[in-house]
PyMOL Python script that loads the backbone (N, CA, C, O; Angstrom):
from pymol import cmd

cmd.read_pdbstr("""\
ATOM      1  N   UNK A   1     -28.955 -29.952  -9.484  1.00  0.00           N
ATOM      2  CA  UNK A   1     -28.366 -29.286  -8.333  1.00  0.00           C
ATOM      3  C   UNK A   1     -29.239 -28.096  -7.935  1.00  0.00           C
ATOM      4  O   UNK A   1     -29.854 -27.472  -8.799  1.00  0.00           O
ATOM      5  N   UNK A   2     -29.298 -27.805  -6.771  1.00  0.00           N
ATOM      6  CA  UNK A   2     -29.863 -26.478  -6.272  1.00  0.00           C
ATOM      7  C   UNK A   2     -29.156 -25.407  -5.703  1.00  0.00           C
ATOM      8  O   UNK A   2     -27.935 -25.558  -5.682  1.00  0.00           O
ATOM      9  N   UNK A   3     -29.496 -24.620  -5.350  1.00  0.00           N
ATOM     10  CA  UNK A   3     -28.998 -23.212  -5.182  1.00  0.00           C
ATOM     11  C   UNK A   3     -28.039 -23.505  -3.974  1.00  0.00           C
ATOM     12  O   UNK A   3     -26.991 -22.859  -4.016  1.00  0.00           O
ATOM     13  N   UNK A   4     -28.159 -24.171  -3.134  1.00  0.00           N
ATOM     14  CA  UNK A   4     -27.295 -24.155  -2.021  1.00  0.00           C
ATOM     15  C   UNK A   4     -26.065 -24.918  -2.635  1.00  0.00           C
ATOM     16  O   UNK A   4     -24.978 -24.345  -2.711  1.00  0.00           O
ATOM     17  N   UNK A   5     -26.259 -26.416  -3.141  1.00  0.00           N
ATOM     18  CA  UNK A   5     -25.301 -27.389  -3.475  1.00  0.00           C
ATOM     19  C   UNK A   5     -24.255 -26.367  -4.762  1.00  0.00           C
ATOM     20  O   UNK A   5     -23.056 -26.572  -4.949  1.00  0.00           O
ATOM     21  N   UNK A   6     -24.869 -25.576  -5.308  1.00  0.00           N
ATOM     22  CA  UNK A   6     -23.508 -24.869  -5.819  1.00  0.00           C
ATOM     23  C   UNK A   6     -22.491 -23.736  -5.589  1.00  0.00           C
ATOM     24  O   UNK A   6     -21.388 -23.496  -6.079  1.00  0.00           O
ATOM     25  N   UNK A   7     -23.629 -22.835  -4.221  1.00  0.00           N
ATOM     26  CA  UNK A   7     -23.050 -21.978  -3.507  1.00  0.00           C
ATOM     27  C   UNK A   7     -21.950 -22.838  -2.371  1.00  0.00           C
ATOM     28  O   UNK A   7     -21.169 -22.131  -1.734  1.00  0.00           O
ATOM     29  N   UNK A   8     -21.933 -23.793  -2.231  1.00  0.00           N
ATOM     30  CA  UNK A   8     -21.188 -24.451  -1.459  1.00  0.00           C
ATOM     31  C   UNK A   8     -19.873 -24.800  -2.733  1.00  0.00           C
ATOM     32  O   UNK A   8     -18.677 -24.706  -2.459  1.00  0.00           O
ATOM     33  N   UNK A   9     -20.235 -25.079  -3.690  1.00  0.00           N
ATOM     34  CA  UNK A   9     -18.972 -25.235  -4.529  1.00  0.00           C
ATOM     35  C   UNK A   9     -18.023 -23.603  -4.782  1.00  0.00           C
ATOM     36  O   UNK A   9     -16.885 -23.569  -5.251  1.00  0.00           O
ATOM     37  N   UNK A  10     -18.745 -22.486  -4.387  1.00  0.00           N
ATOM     38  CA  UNK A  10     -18.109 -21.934  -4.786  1.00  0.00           C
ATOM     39  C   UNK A  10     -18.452 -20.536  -5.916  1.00  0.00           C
ATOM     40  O   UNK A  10     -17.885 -19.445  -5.972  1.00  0.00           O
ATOM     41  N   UNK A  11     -19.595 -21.080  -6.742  1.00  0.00           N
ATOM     42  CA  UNK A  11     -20.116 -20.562  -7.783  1.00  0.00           C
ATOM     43  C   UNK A  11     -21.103 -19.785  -7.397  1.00  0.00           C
ATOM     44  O   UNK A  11     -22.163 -20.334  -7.095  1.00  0.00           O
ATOM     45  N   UNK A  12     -20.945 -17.752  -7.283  1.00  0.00           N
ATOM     46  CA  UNK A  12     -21.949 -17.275  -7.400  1.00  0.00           C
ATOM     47  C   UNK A  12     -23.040 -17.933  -7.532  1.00  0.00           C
ATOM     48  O   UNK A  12     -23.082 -19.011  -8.125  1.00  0.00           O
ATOM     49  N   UNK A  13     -23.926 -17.442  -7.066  1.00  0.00           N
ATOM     50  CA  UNK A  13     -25.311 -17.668  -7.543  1.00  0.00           C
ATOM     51  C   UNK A  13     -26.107 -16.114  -7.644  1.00  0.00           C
ATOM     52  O   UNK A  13     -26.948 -16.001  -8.536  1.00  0.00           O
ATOM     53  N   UNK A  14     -25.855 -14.961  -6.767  1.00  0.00           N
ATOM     54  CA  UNK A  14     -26.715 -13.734  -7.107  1.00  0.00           C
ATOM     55  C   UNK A  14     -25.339 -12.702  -6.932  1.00  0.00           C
ATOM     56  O   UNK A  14     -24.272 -13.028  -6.413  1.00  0.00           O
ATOM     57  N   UNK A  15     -25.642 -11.546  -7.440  1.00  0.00           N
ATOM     58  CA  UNK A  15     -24.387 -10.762  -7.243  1.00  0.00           C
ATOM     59  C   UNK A  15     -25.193  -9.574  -6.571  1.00  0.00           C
ATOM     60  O   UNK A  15     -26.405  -9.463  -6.757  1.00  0.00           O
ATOM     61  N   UNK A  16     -24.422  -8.628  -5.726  1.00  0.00           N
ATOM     62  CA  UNK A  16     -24.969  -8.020  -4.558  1.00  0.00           C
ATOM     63  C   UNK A  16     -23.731  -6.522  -4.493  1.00  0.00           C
ATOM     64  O   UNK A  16     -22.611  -6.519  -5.003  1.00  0.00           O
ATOM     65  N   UNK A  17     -24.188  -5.721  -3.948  1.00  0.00           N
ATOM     66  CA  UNK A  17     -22.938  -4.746  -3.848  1.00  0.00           C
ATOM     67  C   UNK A  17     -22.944  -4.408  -2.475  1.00  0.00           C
ATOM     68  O   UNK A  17     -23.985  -4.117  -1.886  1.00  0.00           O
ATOM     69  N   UNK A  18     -21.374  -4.443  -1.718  1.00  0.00           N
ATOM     70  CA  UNK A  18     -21.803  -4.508  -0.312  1.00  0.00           C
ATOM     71  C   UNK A  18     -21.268  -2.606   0.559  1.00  0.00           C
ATOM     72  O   UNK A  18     -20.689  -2.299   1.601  1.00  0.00           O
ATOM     73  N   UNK A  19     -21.934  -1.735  -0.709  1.00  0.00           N
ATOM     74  CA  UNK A  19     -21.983  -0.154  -0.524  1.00  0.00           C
ATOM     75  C   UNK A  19     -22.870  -0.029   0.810  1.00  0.00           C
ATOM     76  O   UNK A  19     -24.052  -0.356   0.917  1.00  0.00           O
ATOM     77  N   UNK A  20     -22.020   0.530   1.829  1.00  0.00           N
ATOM     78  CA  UNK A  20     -22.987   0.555   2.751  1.00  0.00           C
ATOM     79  C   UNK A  20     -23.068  -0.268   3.992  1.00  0.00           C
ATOM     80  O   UNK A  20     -23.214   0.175   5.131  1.00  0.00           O
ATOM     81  N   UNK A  21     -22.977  -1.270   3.709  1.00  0.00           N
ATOM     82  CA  UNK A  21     -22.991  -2.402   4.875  1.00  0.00           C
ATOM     83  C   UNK A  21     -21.685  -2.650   5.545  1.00  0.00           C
ATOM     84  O   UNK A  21     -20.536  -2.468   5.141  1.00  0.00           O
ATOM     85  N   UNK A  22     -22.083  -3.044   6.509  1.00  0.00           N
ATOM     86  CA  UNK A  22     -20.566  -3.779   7.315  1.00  0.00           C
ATOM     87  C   UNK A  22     -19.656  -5.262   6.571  1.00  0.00           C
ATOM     88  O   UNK A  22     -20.091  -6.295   6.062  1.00  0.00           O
ATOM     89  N   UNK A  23     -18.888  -4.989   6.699  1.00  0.00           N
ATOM     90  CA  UNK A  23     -18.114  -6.095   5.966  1.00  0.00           C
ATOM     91  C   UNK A  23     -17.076  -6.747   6.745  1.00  0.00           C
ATOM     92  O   UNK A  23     -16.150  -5.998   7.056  1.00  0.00           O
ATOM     93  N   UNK A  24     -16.959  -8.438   7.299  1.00  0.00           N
ATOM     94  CA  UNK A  24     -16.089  -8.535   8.275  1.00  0.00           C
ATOM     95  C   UNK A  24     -14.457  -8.604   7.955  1.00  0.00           C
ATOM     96  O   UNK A  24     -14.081  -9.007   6.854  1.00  0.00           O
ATOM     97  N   UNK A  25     -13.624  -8.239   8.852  1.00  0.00           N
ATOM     98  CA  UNK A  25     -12.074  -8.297   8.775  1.00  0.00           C
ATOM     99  C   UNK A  25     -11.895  -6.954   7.870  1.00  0.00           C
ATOM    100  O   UNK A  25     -10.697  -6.700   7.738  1.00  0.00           O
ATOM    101  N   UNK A  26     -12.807  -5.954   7.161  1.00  0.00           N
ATOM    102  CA  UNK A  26     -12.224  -4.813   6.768  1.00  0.00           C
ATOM    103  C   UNK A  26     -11.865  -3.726   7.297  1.00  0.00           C
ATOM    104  O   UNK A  26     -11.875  -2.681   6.646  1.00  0.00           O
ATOM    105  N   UNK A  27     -11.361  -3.794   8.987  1.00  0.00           N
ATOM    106  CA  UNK A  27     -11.231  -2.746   9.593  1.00  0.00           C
ATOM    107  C   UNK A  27      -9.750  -3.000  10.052  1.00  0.00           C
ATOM    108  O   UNK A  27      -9.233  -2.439  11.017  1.00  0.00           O
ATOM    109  N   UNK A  28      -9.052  -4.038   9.129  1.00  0.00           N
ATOM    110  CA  UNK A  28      -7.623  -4.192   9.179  1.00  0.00           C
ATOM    111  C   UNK A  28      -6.695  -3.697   8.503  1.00  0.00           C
ATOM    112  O   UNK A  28      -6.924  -4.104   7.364  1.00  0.00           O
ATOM    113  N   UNK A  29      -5.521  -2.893   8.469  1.00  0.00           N
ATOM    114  CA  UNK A  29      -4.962  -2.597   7.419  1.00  0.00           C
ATOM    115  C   UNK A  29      -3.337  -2.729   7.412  1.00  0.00           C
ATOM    116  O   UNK A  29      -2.643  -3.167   8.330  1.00  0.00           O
ATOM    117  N   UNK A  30      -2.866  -2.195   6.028  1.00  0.00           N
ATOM    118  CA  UNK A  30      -1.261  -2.369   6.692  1.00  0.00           C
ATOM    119  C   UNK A  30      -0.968  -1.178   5.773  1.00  0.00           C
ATOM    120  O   UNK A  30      -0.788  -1.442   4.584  1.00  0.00           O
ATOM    121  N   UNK A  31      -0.924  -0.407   6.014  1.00  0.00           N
ATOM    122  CA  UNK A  31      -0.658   0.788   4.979  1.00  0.00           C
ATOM    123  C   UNK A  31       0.793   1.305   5.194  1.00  0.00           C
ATOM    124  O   UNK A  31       1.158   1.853   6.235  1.00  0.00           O
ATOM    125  N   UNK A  32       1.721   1.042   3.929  1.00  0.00           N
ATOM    126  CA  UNK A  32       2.989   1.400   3.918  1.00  0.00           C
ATOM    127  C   UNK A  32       3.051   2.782   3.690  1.00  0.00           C
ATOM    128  O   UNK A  32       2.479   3.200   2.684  1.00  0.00           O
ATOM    129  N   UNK A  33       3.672   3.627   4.474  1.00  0.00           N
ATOM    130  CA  UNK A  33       3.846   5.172   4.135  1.00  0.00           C
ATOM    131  C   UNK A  33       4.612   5.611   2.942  1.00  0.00           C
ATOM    132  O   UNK A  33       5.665   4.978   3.017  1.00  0.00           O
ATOM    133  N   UNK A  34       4.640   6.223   2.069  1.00  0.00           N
ATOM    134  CA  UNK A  34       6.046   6.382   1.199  1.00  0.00           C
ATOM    135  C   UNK A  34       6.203   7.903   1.832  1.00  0.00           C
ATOM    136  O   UNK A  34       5.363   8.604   2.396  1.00  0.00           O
ATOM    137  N   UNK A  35       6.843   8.016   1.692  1.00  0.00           N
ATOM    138  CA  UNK A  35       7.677   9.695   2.046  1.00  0.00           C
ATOM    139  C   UNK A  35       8.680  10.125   0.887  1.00  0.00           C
ATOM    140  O   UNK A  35       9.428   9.337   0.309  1.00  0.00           O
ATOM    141  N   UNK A  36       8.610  11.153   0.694  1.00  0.00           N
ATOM    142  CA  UNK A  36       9.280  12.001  -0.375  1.00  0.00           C
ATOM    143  C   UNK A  36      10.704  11.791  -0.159  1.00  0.00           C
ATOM    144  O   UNK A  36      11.079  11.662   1.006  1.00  0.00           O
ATOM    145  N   UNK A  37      11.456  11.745  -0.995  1.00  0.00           N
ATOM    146  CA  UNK A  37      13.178  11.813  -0.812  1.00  0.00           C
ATOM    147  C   UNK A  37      13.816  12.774  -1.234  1.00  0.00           C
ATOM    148  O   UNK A  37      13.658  13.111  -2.407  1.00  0.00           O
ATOM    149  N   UNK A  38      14.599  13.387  -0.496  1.00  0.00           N
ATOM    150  CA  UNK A  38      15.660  14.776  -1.031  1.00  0.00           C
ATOM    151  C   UNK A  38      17.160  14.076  -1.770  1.00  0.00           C
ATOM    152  O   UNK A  38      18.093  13.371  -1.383  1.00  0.00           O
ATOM    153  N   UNK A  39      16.829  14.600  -2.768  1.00  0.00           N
ATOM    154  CA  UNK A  39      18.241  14.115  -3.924  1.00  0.00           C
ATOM    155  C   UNK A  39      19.061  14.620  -3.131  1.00  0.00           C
ATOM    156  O   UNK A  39      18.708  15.293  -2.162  1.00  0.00           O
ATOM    157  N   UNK A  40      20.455  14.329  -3.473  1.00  0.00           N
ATOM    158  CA  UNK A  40      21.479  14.463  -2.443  1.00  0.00           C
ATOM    159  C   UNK A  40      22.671  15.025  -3.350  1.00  0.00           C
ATOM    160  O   UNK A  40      23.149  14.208  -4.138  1.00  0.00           O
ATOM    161  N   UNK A  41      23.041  15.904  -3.345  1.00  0.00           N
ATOM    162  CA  UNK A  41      24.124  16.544  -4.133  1.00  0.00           C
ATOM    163  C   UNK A  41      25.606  15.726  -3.960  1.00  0.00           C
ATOM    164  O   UNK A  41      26.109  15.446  -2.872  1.00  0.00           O
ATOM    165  N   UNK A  42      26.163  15.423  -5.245  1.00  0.00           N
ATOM    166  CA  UNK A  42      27.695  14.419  -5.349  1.00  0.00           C
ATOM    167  C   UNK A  42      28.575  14.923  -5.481  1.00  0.00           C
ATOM    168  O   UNK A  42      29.460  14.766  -4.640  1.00  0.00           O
ATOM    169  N   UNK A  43      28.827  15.957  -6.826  1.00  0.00           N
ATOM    170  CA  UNK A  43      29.634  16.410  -6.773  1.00  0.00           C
ATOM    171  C   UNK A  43      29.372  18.218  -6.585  1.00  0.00           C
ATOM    172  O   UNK A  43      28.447  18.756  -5.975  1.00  0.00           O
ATOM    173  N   UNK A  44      30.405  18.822  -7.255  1.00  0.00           N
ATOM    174  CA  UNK A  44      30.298  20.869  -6.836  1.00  0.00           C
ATOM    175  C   UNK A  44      29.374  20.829  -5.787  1.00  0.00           C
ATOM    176  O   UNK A  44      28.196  21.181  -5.722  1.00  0.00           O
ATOM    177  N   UNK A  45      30.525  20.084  -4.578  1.00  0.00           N
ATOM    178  CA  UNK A  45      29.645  20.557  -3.318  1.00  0.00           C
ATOM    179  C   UNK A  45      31.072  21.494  -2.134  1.00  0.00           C
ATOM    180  O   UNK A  45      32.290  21.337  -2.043  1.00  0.00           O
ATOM    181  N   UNK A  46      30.228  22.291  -1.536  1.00  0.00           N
ATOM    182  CA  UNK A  46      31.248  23.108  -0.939  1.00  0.00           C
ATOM    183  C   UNK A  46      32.007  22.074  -0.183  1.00  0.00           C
ATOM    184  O   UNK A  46      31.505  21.051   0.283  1.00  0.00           O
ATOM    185  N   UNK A  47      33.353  22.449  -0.093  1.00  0.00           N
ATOM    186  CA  UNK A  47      34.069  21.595   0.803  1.00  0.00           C
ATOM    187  C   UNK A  47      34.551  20.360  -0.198  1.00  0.00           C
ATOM    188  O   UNK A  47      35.151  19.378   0.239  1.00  0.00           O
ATOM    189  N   UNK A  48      34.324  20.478  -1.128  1.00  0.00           N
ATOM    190  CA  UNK A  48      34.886  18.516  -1.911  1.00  0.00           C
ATOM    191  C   UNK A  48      34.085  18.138  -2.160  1.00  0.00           C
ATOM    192  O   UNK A  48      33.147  18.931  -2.233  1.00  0.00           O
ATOM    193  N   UNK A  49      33.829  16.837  -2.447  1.00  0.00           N
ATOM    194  CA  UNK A  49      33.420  15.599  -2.721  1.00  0.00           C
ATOM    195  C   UNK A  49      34.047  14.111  -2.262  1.00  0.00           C
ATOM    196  O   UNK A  49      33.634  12.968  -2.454  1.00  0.00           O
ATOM    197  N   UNK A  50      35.394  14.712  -1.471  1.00  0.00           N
ATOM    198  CA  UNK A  50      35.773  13.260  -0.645  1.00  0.00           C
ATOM    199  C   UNK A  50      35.261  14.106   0.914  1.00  0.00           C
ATOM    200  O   UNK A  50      36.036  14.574   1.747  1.00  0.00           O
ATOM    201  N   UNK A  51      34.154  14.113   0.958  1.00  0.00           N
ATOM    202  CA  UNK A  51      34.137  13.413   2.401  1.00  0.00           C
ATOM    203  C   UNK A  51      32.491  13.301   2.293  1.00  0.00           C
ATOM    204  O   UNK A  51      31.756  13.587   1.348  1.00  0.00           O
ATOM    205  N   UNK A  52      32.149  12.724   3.747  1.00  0.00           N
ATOM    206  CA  UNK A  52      30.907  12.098   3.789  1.00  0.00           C
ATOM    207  C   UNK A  52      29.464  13.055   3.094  1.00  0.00           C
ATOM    208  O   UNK A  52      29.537  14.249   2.803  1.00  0.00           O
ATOM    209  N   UNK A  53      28.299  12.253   2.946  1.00  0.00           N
ATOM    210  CA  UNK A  53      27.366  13.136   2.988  1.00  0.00           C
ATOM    211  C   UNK A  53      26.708  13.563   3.777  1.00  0.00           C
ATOM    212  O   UNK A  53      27.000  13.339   4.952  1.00  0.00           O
ATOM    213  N   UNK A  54      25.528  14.370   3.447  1.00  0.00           N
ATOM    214  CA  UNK A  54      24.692  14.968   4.812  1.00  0.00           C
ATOM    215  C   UNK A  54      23.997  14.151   4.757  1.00  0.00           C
ATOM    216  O   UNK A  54      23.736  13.519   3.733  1.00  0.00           O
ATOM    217  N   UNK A  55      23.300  13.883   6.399  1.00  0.00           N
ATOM    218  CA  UNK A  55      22.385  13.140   6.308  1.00  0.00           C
ATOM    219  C   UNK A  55      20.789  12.941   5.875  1.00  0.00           C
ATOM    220  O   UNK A  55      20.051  13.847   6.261  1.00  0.00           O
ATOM    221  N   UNK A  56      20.227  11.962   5.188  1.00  0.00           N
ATOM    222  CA  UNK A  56      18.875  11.735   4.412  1.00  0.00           C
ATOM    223  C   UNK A  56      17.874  12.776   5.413  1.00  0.00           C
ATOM    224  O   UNK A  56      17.596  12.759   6.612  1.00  0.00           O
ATOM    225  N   UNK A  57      17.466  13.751   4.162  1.00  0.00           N
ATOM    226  CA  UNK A  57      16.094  14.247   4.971  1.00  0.00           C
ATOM    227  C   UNK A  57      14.944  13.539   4.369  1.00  0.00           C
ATOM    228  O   UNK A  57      14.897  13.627   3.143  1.00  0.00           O
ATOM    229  N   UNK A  58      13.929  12.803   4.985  1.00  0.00           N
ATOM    230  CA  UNK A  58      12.508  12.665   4.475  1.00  0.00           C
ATOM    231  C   UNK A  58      11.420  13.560   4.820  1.00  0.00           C
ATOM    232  O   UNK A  58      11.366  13.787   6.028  1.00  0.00           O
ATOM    233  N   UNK A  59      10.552  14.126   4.127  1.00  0.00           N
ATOM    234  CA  UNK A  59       9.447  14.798   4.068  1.00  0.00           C
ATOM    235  C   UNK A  59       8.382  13.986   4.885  1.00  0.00           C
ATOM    236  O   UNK A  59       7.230  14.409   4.990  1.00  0.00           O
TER     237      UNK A  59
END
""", "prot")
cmd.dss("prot")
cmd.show_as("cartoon", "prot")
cmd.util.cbc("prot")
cmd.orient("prot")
């Protein structure tokens, strides 16, 4: 076999680092945000604990 007939299977043949160069489809992304969460006080809250809470702050 030669160098092409196994690069077509799949199998390295030279290894390369692509630092630097353009690379295609890497200018796509999906980046999930996380945001910080404020714990939410249950109970020893002024006013009770039967009625609703305040609403979620995110950072």
């Amino acid at each position: 076999m030669d160098a092409d007939e196994i690069e077509m299977m799949g199998i390295p043949v030279g290894f390369d680092s692509t630092k630097g160069k353009p690379v295609e489809g890497n200018d796509v992304s999906g980046i999930r945000a996380v945001t910080k969460r404020q714990p939410r006080q249950y109970m020893n809250r002024r006013g009770g604990f039967n009625r609703p809470l305040p609403a979620e702050v995110n950072r």
